[in-house]
Every structure is written in structure tokens, then in C-alpha cells.
N, CA, C and O atoms as a GROMACS GRO file, in nm:
protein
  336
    1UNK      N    1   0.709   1.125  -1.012
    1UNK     CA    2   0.572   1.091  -0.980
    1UNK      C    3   0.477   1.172  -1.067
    1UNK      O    4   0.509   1.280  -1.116
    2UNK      N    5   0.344   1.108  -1.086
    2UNK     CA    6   0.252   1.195  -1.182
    2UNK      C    7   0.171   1.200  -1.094
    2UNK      O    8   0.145   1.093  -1.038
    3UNK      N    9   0.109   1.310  -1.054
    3UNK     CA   10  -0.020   1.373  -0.994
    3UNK      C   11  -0.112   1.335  -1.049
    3UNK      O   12  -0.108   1.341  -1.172
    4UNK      N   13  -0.226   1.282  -0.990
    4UNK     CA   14  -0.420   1.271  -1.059
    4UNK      C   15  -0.477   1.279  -0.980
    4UNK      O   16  -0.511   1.202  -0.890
    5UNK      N   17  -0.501   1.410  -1.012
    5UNK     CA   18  -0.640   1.439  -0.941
    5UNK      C   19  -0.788   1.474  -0.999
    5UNK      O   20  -0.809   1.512  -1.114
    6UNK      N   21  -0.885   1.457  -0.902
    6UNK     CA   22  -1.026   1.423  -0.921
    6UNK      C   23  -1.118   1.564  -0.868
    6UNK      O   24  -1.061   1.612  -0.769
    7UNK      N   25  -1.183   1.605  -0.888
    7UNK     CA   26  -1.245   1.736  -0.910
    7UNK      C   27  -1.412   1.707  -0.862
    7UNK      O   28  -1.436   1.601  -0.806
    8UNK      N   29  -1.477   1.765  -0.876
    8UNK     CA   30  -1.625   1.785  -0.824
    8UNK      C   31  -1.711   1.634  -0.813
    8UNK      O   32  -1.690   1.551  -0.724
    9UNK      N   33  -1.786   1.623  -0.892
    9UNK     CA   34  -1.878   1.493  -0.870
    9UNK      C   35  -1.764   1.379  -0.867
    9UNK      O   36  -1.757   1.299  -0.773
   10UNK      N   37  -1.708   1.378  -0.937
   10UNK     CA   38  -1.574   1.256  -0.967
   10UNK      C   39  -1.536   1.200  -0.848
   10UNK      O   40  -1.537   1.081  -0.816
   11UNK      N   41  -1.488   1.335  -0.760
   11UNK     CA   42  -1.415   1.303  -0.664
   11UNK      C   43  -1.541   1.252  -0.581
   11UNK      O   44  -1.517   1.141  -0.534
   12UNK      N   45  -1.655   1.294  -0.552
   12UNK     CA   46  -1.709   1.230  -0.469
   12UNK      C   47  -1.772   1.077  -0.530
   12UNK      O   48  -1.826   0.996  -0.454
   13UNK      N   49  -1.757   1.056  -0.657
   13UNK     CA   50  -1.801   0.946  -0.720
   13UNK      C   51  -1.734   0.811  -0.659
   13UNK      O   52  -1.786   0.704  -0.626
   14UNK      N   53  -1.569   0.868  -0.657
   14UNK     CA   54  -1.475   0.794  -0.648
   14UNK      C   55  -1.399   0.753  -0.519
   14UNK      O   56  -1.322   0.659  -0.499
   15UNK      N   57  -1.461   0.887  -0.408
   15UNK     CA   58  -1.413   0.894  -0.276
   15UNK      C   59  -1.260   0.911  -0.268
   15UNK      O   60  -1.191   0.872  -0.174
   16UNK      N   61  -1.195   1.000  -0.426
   16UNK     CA   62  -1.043   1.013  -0.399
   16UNK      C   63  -1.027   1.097  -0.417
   16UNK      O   64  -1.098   1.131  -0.512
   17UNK      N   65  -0.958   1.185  -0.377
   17UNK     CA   66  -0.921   1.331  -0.406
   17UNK      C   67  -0.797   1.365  -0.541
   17UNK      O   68  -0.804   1.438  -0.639
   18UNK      N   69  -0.676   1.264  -0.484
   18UNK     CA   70  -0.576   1.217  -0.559
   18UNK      C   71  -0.505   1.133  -0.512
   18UNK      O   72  -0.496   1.104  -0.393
   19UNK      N   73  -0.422   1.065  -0.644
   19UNK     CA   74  -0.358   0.942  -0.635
   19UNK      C   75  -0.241   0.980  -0.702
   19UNK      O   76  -0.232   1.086  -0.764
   20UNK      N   77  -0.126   0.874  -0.688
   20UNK     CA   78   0.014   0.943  -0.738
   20UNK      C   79   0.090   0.790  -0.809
   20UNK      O   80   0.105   0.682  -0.752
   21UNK      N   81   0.122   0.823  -0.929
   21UNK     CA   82   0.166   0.715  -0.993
   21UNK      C   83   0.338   0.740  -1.017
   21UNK      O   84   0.370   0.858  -1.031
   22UNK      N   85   0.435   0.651  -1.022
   22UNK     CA   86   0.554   0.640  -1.080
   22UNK      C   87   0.563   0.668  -1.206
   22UNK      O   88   0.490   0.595  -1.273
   23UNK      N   89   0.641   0.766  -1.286
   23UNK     CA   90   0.624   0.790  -1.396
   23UNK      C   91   0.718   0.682  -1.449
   23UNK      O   92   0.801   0.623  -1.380
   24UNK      N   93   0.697   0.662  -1.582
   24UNK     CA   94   0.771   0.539  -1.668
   24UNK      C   95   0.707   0.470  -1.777
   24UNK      O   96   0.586   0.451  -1.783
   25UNK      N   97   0.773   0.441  -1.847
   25UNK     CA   98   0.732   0.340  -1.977
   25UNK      C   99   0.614   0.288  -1.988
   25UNK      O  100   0.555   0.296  -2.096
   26UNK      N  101   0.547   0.215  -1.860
   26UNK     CA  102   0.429   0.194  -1.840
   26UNK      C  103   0.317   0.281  -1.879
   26UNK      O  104   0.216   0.235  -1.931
   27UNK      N  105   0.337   0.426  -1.851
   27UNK     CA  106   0.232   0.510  -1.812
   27UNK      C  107   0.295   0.631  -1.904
   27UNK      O  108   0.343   0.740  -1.872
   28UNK      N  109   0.271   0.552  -2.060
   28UNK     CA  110   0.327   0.707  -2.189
   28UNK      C  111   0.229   0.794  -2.196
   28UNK      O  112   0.259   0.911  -2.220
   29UNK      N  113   0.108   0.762  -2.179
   29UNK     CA  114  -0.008   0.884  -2.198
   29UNK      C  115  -0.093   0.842  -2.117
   29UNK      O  116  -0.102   0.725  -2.079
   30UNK      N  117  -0.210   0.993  -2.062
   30UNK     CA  118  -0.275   0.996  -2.028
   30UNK      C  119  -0.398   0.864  -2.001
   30UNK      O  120  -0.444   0.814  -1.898
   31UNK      N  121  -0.430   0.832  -2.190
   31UNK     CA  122  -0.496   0.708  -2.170
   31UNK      C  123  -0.458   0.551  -2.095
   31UNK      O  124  -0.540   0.469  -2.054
   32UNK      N  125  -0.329   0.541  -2.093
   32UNK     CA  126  -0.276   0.453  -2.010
   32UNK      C  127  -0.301   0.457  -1.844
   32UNK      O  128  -0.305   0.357  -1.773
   33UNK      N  129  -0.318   0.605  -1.794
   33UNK     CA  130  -0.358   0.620  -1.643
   33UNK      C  131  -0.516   0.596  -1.664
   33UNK      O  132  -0.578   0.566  -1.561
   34UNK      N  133  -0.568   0.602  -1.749
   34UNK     CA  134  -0.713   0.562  -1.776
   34UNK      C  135  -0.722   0.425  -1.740
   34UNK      O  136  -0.788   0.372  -1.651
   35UNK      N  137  -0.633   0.369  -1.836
   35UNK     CA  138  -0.646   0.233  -1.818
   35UNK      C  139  -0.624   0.142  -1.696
   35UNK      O  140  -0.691   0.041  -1.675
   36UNK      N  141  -0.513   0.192  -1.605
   36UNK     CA  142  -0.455   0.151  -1.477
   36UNK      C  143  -0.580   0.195  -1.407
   36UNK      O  144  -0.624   0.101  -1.342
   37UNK      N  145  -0.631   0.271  -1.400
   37UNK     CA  146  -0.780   0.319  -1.322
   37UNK      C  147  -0.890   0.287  -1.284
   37UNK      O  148  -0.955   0.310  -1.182
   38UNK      N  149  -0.911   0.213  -1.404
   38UNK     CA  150  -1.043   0.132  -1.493
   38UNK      C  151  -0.989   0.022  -1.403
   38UNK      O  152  -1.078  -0.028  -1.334
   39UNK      N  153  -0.886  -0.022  -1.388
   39UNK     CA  154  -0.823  -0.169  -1.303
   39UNK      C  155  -0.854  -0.137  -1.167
   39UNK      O  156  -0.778  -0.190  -1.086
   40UNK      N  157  -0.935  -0.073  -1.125
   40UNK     CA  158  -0.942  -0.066  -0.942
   40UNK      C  159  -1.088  -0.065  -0.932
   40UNK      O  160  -1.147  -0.006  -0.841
   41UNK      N  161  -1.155  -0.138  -1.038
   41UNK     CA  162  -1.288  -0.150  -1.020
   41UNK      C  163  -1.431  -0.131  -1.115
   41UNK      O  164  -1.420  -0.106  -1.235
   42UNK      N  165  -1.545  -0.144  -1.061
   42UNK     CA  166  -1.708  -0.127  -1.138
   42UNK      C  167  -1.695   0.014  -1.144
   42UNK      O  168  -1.700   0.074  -1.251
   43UNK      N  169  -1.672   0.095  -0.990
   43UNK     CA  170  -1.706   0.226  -1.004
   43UNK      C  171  -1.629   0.312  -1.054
   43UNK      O  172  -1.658   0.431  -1.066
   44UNK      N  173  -1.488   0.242  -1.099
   44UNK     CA  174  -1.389   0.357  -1.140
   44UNK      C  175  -1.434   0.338  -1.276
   44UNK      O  176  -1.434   0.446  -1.336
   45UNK      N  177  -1.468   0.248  -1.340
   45UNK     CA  178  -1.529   0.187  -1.544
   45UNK      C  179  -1.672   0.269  -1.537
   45UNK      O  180  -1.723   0.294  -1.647
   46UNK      N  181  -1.713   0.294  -1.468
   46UNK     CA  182  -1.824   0.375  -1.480
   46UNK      C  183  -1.808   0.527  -1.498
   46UNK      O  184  -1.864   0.596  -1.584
   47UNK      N  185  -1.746   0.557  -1.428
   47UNK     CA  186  -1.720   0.688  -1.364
   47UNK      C  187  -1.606   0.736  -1.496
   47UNK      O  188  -1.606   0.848  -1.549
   48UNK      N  189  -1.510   0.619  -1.534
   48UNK     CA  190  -1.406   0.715  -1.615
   48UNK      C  191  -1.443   0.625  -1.797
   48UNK      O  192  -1.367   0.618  -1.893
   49UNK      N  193  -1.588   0.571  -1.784
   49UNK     CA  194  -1.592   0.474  -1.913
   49UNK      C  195  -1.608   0.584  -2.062
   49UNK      O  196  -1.562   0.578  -2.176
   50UNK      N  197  -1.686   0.669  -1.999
   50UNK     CA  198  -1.717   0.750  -2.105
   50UNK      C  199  -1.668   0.884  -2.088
   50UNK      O  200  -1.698   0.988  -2.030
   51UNK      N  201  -1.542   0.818  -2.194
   51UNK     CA  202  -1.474   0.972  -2.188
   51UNK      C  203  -1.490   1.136  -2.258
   51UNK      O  204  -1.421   1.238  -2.258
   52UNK      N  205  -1.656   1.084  -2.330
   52UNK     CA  206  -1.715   1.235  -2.298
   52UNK      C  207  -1.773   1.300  -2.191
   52UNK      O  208  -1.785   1.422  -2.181
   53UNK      N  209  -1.816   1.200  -2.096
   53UNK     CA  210  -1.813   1.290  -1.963
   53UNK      C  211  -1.703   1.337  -1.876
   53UNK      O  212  -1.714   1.408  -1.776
   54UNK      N  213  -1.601   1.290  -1.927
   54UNK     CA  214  -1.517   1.364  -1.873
   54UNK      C  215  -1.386   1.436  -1.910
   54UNK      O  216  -1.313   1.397  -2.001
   55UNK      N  217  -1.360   1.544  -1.835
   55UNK     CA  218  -1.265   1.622  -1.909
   55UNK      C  219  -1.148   1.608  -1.863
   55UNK      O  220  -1.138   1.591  -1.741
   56UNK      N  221  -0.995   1.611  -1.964
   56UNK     CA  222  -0.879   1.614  -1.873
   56UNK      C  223  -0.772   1.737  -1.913
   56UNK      O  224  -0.741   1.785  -2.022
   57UNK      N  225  -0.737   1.761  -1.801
   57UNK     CA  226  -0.677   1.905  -1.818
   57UNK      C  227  -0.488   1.821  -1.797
   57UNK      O  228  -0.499   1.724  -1.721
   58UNK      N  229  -0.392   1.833  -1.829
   58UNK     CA  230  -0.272   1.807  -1.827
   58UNK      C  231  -0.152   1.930  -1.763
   58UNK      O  232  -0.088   2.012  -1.829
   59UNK      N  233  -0.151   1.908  -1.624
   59UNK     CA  234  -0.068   2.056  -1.618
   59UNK      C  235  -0.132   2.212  -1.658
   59UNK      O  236  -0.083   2.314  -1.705
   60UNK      N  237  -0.280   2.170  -1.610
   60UNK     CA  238  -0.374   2.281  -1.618
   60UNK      C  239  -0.377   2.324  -1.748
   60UNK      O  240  -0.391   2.444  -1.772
   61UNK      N  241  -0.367   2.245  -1.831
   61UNK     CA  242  -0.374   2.287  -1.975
   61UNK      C  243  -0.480   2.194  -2.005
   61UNK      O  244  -0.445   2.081  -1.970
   62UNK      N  245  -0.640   2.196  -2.076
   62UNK     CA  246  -0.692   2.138  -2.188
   62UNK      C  247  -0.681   2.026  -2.263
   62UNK      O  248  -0.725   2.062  -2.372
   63UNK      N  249  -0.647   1.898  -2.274
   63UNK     CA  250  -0.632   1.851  -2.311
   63UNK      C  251  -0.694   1.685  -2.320
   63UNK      O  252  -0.785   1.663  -2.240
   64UNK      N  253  -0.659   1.585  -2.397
   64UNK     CA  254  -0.749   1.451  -2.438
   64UNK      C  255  -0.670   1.286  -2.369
   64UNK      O  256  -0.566   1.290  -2.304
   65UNK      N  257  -0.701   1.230  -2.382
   65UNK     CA  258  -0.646   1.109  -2.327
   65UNK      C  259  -0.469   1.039  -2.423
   65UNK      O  260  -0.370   0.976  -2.385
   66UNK      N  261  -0.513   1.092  -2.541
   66UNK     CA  262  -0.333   1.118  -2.604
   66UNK      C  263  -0.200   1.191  -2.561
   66UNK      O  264  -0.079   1.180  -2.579
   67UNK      N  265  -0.259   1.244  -2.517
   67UNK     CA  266  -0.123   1.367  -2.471
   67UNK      C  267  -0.021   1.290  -2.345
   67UNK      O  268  -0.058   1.271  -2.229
   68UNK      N  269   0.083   1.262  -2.389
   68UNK     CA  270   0.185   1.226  -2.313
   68UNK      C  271   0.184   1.304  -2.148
   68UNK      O  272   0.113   1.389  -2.092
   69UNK      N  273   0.290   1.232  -2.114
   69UNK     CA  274   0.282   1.234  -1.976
   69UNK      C  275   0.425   1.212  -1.873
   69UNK      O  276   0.453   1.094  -1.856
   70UNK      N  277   0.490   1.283  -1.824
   70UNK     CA  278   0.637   1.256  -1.762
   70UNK      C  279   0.603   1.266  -1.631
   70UNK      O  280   0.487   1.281  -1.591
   71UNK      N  281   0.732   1.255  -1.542
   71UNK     CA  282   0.788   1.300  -1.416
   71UNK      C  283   0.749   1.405  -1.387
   71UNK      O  284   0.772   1.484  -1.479
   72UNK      N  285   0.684   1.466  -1.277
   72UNK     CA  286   0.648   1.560  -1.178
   72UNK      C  287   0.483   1.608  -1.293
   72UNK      O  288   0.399   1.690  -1.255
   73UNK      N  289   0.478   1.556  -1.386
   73UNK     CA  290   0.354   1.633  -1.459
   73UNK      C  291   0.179   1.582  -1.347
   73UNK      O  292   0.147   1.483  -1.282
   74UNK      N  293   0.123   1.692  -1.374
   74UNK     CA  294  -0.038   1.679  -1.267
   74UNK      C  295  -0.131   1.658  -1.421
   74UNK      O  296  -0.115   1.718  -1.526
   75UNK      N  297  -0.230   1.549  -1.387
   75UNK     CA  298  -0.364   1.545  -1.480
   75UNK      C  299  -0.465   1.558  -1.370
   75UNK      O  300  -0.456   1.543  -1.248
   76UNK      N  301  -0.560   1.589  -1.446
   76UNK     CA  302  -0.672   1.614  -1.333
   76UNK      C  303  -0.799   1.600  -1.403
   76UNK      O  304  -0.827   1.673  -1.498
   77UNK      N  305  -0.862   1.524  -1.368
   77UNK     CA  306  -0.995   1.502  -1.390
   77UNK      C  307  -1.122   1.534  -1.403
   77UNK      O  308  -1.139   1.502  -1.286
   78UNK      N  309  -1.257   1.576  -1.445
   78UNK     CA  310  -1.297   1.674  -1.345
   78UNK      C  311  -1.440   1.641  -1.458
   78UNK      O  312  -1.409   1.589  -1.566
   79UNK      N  313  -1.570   1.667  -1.436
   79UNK     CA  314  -1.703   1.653  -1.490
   79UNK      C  315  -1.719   1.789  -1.595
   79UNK      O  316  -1.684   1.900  -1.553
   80UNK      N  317  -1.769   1.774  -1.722
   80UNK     CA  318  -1.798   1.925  -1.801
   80UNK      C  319  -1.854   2.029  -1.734
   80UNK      O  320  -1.950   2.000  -1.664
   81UNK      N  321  -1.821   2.132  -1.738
   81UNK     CA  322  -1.914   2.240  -1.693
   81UNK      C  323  -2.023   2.274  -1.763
   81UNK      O  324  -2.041   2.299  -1.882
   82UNK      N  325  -2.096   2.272  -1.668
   82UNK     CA  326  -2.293   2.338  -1.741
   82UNK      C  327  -2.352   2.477  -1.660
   82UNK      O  328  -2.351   2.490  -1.537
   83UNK      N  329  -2.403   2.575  -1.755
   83UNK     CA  330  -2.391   2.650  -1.707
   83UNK      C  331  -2.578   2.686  -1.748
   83UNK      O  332  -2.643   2.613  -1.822
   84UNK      N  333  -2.626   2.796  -1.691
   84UNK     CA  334  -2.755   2.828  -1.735
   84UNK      C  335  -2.773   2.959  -1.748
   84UNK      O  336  -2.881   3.004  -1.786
   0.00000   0.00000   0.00000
């Protein structure tokens, strides 16, 4: 299973905390869980359309909508930080 989870405004954007996908052929990278995502609606294409607003971390690591993706791995979602 792949972990996704949703982080500050997101999560309340989206009303999900996390969701859990079957890992497999279907779902080689990150951008592919983008894409399955974008399929559950207006507010999820809004919320995940512009992927400079949002950031994805892979197994708490940094990372972009390329980066592969296996069995038991967590992505997580989450709005840029702004600071003052």
C-alpha cells in the first residue's frame, strides 16, 4: 500500500486527512497519484492543479511529482511554507 497524506490548508481543502492506494504498475510515480486524484473531482483539480502550490515530500524526503513510488512508501502533500 502507498500512504497520501494531506497536511494543513490541503487537508482542510479536501476534507481528507489520508488515503491509501495499492501499489503497482498503475501508480510508477508520484505524478500518476496526481493523476488518480485529479479523477475524484473540481475540488481535488483545483487544489492539486498547480503544482507550484504544492509541495511533495516522498518518505519525508523533498521531492517532485517524478520520483517513483513502491509498496509501503508515504507521499504527503502539504501547501509552501511562508514565513515573515
Amino acid at each position: 500500500m502507498i500512504k497520501v497524506l494531506f497536511f494543513a490548508r490541503l487537508r482542510e481543502q479536501l476534507d481528507t486527512e489520508m488515503l491509501e492506494f495499492e501499489a503497482g504498475p498503475e501508480l510508477p510515480d508520484i505524478a500518476a497519484i496526481i493523476k488518480l486524484l485529479k479523477q475524484r473531482g473540481d475540488n481535488w483539480i483545483e487544489v492539486l492543479g498547480d503544482e507550484q502550490m504544492v509541495l511533495v515530500a516522498l518518505n519525508q524526503e523533498m521531492t517532485d511529482a517524478s520520483a517513483a513510488v513502491n509498496d509501503g512508501d508515504e507521499v504527503a502533500f502539504f501547501p509552501p511554507v511562508t514565513g515573515g
